[in-house]
Legacy VTK file of the C-alpha trace (Angstrom):
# vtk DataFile Version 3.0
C-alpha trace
ASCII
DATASET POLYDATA
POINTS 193 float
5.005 -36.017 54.183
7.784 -33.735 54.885
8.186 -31.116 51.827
12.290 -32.759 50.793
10.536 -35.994 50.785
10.337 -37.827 47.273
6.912 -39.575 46.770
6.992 -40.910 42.890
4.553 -42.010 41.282
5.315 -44.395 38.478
2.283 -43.319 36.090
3.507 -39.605 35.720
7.301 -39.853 36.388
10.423 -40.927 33.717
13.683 -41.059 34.337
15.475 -39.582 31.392
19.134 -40.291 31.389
21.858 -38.084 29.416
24.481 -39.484 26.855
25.522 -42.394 28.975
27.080 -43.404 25.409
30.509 -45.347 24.857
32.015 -42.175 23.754
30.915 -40.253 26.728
31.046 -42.435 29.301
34.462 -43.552 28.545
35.599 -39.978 30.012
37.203 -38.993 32.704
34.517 -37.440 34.655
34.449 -35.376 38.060
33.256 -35.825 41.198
31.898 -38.966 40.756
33.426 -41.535 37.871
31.626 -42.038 34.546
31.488 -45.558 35.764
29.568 -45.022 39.234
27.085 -42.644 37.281
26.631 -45.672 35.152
26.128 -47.785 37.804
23.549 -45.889 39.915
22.083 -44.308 36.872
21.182 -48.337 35.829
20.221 -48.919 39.360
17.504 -46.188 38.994
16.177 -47.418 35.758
16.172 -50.772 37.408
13.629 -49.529 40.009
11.670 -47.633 37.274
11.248 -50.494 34.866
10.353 -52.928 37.610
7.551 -50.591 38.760
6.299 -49.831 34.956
7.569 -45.994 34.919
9.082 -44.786 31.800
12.772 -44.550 31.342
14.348 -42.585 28.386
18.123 -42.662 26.891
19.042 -39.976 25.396
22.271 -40.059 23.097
24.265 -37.465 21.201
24.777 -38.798 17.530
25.828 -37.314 14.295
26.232 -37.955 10.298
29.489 -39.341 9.563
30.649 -36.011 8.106
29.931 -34.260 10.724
27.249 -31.790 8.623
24.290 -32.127 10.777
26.180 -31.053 14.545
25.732 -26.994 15.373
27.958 -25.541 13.446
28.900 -21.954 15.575
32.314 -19.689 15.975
33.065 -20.588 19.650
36.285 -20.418 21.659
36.178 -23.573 23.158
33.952 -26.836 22.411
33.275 -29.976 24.416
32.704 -31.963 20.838
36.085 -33.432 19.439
36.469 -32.407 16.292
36.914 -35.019 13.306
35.412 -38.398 13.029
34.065 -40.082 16.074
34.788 -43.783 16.524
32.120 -46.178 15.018
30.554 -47.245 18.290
31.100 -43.703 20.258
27.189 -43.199 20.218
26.287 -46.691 20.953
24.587 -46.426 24.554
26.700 -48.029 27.242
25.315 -52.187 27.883
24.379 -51.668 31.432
21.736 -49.017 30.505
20.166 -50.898 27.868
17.741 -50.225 25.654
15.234 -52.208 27.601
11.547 -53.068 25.974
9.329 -50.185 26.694
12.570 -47.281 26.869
12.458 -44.728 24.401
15.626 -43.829 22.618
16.117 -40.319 21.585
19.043 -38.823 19.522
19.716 -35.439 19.571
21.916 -33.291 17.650
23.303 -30.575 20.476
23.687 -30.205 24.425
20.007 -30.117 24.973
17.247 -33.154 24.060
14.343 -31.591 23.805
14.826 -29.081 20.396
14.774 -30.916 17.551
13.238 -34.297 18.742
10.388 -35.772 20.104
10.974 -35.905 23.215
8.409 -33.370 25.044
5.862 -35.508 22.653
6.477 -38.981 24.122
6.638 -37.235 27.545
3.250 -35.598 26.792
1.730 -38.403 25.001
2.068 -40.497 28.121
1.194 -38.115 30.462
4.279 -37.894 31.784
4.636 -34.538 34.719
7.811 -35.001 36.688
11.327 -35.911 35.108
13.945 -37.931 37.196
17.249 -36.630 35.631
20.648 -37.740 35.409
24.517 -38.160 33.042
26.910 -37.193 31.593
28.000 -34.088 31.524
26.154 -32.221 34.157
26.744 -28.508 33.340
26.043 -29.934 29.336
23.470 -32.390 28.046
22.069 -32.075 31.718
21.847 -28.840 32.817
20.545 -27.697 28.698
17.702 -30.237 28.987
16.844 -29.620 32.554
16.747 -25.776 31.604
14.243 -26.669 28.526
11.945 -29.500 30.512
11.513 -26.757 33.424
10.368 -23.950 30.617
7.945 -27.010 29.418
6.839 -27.046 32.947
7.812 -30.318 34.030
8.702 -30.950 37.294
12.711 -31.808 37.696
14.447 -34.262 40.449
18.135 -34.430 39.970
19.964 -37.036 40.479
23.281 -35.663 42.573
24.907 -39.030 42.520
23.949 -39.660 38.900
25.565 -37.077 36.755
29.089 -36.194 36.472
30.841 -33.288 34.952
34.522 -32.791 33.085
35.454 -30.999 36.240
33.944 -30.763 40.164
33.655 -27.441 40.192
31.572 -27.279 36.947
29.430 -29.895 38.448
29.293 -28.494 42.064
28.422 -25.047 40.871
25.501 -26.340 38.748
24.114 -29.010 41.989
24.650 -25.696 43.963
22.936 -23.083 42.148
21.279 -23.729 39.551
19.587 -27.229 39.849
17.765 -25.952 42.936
16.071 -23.134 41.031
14.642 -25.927 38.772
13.595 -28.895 41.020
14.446 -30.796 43.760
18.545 -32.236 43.931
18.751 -36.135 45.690
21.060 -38.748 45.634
20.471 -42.287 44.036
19.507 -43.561 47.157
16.631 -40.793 47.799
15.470 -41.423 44.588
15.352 -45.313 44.838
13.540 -44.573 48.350
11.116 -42.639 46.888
8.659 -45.131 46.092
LINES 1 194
193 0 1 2 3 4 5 6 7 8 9 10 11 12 13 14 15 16 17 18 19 20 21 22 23 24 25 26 27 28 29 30 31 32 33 34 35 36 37 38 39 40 41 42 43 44 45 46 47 48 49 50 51 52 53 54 55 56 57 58 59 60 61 62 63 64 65 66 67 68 69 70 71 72 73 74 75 76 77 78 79 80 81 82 83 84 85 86 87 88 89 90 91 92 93 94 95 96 97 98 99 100 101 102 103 104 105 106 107 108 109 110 111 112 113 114 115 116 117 118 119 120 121 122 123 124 125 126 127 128 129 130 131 132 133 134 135 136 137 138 139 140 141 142 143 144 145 146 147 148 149 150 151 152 153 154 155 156 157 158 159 160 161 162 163 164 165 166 167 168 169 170 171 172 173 174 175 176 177 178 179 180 181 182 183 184 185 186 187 188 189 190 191 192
């Protein structure tokens, strides 16, 4: 098999998928639309649940108040400020959760400090991620960074992330992503069986 080829194999691969939440999702987003992330990130998880492979939603959530998000001097911030609408961590309907997904909530950009999620990954001996949401150079790019120090093996889904602006997401599909795994579109992804 050619070396850009996918092969996946459904006992070692999940596809974890990155605050595709109400509040999130709702966003303008750039190159593609929040809504056509959506819509091949559920056609991916689709494919993955059919063939038993693990899919994981990851959300963004905090305390009412507010107290438990990082709480840093910076000059600009991503996070509104003040209280979030009710349902504004609520995952969107077309992602699920399905039986068998794990949900995790995390508290900052990145999923994998503060939660379990390298231990589910481990614990079903999970070696290759299939990664994709919203926002690419954010929740993305931080746990991408983090699963490729835990040594797991990265495919990024091009087609399936979005960022606040093109150029944020273009430079991160450019030049980092390929330093940590492979970069495909939905398509190459769903092929890869």
């Amino acid at each position: 098999m050619p070396e850009n080829e996918l092969s996946i194999d459904a006992k070692t691969t999940a596809f974890v998928v990155i605050d595709l939440q109400k509040g999130i999702a709702s966003q303008q987003t750039m190159p593609h639309a929040a809504s056509s992330v959506v819509a091949n990130c559920a056609k991916i998880a689709d494919k993955f649940r059919q063939a038993g492979a693990q899919v994981v939603l990851v959300r963004v959530a905090f305390v009412e108040d507010g107290s438990d998000r990082v709480q840093v001097q910076v000059d600009s911030t991503p996070f509104r400020s003040g209280a979030l609408p009710a349902d504004w961590s609520i995952i969107v309907p077309e992602m699920g959760p399905k039986e068998h997904d794990i949900v995790i909530t995390k508290k900052q950009w990145g999923a994998f400090y503060g939660t379990e999620l390298d231990l589910q990954l481990r614990r079903r001996g999970i070696k290759t991620i299939v990664i994709g949401g919203i926002s690419t150079n954010f929740g993305v790019e931080s746990t991408a960074r983090d699963a490729f120090e835990h040594n797991y093996a990265l495919i990024f889904v091009e087609d399936g992330m979005a960022g606040l602006k093109a150029e944020m997401h273009e430079f991160a599909v450019q030049n980092i992503f390929p330093r940590l795994g492979r970069v495909r579109t939905t398509q190459e992804v769903l092929s890869g069986w």
